[in-house]
N, C-alpha and C positions, 0 to 999 in steps of 0.2 A: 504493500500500500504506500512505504513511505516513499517510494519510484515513481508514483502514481501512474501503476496498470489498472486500478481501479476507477480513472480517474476521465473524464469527460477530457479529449485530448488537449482540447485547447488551452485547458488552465495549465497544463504541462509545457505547453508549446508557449504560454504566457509567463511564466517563471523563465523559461531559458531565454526567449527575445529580451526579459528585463535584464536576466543575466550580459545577457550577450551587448547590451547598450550600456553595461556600466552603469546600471541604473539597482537599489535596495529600497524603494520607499516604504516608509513604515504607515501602516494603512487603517483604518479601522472597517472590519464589515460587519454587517450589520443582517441578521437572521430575520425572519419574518414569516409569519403564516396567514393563510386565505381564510381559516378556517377558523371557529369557533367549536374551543374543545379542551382538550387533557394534555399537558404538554408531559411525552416521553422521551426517553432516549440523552438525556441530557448526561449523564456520566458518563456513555458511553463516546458521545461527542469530545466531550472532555478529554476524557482517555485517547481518541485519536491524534487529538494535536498535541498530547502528553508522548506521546511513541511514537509518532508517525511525522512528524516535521521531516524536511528535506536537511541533508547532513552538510551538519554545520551550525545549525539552527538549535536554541536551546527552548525548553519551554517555558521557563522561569523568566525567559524576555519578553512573551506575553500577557499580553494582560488582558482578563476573561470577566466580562460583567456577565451574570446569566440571571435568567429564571428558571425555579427549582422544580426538580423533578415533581411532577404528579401537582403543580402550579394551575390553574385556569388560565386560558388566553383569549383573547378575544369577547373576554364576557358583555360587554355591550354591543356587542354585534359583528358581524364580518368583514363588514368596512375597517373597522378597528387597524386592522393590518400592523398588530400590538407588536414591536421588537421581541424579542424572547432573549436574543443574544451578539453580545458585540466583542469582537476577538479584535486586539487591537495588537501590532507588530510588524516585524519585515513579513512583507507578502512573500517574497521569495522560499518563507521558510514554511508558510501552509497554503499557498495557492490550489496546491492539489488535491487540497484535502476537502474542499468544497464540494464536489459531487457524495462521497462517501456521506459526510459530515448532515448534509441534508434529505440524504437517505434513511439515514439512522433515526433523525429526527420523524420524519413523514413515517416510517411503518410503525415507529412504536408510538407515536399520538394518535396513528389511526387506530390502533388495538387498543391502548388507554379509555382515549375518548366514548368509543362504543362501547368498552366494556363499562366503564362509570354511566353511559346511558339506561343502560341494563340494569348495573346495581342500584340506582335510584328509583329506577321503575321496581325492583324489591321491594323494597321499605323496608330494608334490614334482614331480609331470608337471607342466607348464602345462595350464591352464584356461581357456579362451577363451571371452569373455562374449558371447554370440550373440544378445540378447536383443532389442534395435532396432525390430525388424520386429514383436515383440508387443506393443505399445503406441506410445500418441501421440506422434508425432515429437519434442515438446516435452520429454519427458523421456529422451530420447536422452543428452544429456551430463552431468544430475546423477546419472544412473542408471550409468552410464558408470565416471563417479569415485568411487563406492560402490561399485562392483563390485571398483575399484583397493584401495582401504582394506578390500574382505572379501580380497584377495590375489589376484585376477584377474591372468592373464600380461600380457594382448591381448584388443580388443575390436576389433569387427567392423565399426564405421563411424568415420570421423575424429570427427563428432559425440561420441561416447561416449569418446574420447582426447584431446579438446579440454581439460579442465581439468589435465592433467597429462603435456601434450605429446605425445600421444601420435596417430599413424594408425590407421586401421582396419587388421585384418590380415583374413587368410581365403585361402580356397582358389579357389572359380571354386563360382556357382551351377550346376543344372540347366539354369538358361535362356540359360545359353552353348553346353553342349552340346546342346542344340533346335535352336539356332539355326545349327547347324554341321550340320542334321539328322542328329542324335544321334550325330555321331562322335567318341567322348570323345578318342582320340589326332588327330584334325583339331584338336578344340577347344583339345586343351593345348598343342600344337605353335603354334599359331597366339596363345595365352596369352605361351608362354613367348618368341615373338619380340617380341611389342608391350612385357613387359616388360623386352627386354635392350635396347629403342631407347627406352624412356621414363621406366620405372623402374627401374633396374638395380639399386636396393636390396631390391627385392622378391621374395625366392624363390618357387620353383614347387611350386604342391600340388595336385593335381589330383585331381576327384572322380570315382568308379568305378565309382558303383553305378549310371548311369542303364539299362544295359544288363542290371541285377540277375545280373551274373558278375562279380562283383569281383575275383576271381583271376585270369581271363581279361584281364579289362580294366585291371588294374594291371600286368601281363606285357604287354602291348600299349603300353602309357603308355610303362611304361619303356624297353624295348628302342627305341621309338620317338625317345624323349629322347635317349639315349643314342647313337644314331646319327646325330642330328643338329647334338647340343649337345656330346657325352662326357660323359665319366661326371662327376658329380657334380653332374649339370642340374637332377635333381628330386629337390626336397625331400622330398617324402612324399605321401601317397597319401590320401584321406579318404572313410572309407564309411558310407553315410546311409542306410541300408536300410531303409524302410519298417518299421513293427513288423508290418507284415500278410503281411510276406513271407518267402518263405525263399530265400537266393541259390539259385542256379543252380547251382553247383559243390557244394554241399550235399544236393541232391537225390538220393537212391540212394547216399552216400557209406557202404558197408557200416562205418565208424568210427565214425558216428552217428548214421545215417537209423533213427529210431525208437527211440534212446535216451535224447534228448533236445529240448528246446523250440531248436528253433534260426531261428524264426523274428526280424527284425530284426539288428539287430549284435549277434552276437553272437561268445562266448570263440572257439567251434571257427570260426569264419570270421577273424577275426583270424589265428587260427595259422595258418590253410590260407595265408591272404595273404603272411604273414611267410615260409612253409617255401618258398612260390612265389617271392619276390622272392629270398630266401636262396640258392636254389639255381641264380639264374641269376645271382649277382654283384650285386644291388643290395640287398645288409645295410645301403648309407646312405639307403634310401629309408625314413623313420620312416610311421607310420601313426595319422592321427589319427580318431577317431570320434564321432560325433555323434548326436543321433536319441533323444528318452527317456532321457536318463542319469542317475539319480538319483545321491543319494551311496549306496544300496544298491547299483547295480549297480556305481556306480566301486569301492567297499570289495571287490566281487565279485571283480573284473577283477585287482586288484590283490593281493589275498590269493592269487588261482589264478595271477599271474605272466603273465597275460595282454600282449603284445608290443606296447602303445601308446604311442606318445608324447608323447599330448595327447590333451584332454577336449575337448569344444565343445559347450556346457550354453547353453537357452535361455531361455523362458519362462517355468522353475517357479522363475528366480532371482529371477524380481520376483513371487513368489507365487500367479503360474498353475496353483496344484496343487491334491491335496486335504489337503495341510499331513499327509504320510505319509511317511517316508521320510527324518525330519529336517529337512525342508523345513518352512519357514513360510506363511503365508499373509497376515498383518498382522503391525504392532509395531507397536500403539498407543501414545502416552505421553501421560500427566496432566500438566497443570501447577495447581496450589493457591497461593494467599494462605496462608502459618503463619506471617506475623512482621505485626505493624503497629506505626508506630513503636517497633522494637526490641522488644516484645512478644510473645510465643507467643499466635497467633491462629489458629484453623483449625478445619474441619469434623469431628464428632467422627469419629477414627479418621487422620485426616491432620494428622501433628503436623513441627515441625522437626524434619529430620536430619541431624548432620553427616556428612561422606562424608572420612575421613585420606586422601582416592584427589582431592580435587579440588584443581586449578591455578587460582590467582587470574589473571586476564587482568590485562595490563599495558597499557593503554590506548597508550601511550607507543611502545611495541612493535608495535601494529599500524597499518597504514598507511590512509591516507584514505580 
């Protein structure tokens, strides 16, 4: 990186012409977002022009105004076009670092931001960042710790909990219960013995819908559990119901067969589960849901009083959407030249701004 292969050619091609003119000016630029949202990525930023300047260049000659990780920007609106960050120094020594640096910046506010979307529309449930499996393995763990800084409980592989100590949590895929051909209480009984001989930190959740009777089969789960383990075996219960589909227990239910859209998870299947588990003694078995959960439906769930006790949101938190529903799609940010030599310099309409919201880095303070 510090050669900048990583690097949008021209700022490379822009450091050697300055080189090659006998020219060092020390510059300030100046970061910026289009966007209204969660600002991430900001140590990671840091850390680039800490290790990655062009050689020769030290980093303790810059000097770094920022806003803090997991910061608000733009909160008065998107015109705002609020600074975030001003790197002030010989350009020669991070010219190249701009591409990179603005990268880092854009993926991880875009995963922050939706994911604090999400967690607000909660009200305080946990949120479990599900996300992993919809994108390239590689950004598993910075996407991970973005998810932490939008307010995520638990993410779903150790990879995405690696920056901030954290395991993957989760329930038990599909492909357990296949493999048990399809007996969700073989599967979970068989779950929750491997983990009281291996991980015994790990509680039981088991999922209900493969048989699409989630009522039936969380009444099965339990009674099951319970007989074998006693009560207080299983955690909670988690239903993924196709959006194509309508449970099984739903069907003909004269309460709301043809009054309502009840295909997917939805409110009246929730309650059917909860009044089911209620009524035979497992009020400690929570129910967590998955499967299309915008922050409209969570606002939904939560306004109606609906009986969850966790989210598990996937793919539209890294922008998989159609940017509807308060979900994002991008968080681009600019970065400009407006100071040279101590001078206001810039493209017209892109001038210096000071930001009374940013914290000078203390070189001194951060570690090698």
């Amino acid at each position: 990186m510090g050669t900048g292969w990583l690097s949008d050619r021209y700022f490379v091609r822009t450091a050697n012409t300055l080189r090659h003119a006998g020219r060092d000016p020390v510059v300030t630029m100046q970061v910026f977002a289009k966007r209204r949202g969660v600002l991430a990525g900001v140590y990671e930023a840091v850390r680039l022009l800490q290790t990655q300047l062009a050689p020769g260049f030290r980093a303790a000659e810059l000097q770094i105004d920022t806003l803090l990780e997991g910061d608000a920007i733009n909160a008065g609106g998107e015109d705002d076009w609020e600074p975030v960050m001003h790197v002030t120094g010989r350009y020669g020594g991070f010219a190249h670092l701009e591409t990179p640096l603005l990268g880092v910046l854009a993926r991880r506010s875009l995963v922050a931001s939706n994911t604090r979307t999400v967690v607000d529309a909660a009200q305080g449930k946990p949120v479990i960042f599900m996300a992993p499996r919809h994108d390239d393995w590689r950004v598993q763990t910075p996407d991970g710790y973005a998810a932490q800084v939008g307010g995520a409980a638990s993410v779903s592989s150790d990879a995405a909990g690696a920056w901030w100590g954290a395991r993957g949590v989760g329930t038990m895929p599909h492909a357990m219960i296949a493999a048990f051909h399809g007996d969700t209480v073989q599967a979970t009984l068989a779950f929750a013995r491997y983990l009281r001989d291996e991980e015994p930190g790990v509680q039981v959740m088991s999922l209900v819908d493969y048989d699409n009777n989630s009522v039936e089969t969380s009444l099965a789960v339990a009674r099951a559990m319970r007989a074998e383990f006693g009560d207080g075996a299983l955690t909670g219960v988690r239903v993924d119901t196709s959006e194509r589909l309508i449970d099984d227990s739903l069907i003909g239910d004269p309460a709301v067969w043809g009054r309502a859209k009840l295909t997917g998870v939805n409110a009246y299947l929730v309650r059917k589960i909860r009044a089911a588990l209620d009524a035979e003694g497992f009020g400690d078995v929570g129910i967590v849901v998955s499967g299309g959960f915008t922050p409209d439906k969570i606002r939904h769930f939560e306004k109606e009083g609906v009986p969850t006790a966790a989210y598990g949101v996937g793919s539209s938190l890294l922008g998989h959407s159609r940017g509807d529903h308060g979900l994002l799609t991008d968080f681009d940010f600019t970065a400009d030249l407006v100071r040279v030599e101590g001078r206001d310099e810039g493209k017209v309409g892109r001038t210096f701004r000071e930001n009374p919201r940013f914290v000078r880095l203390d070189w001194d303070r951060v570690s090698a």
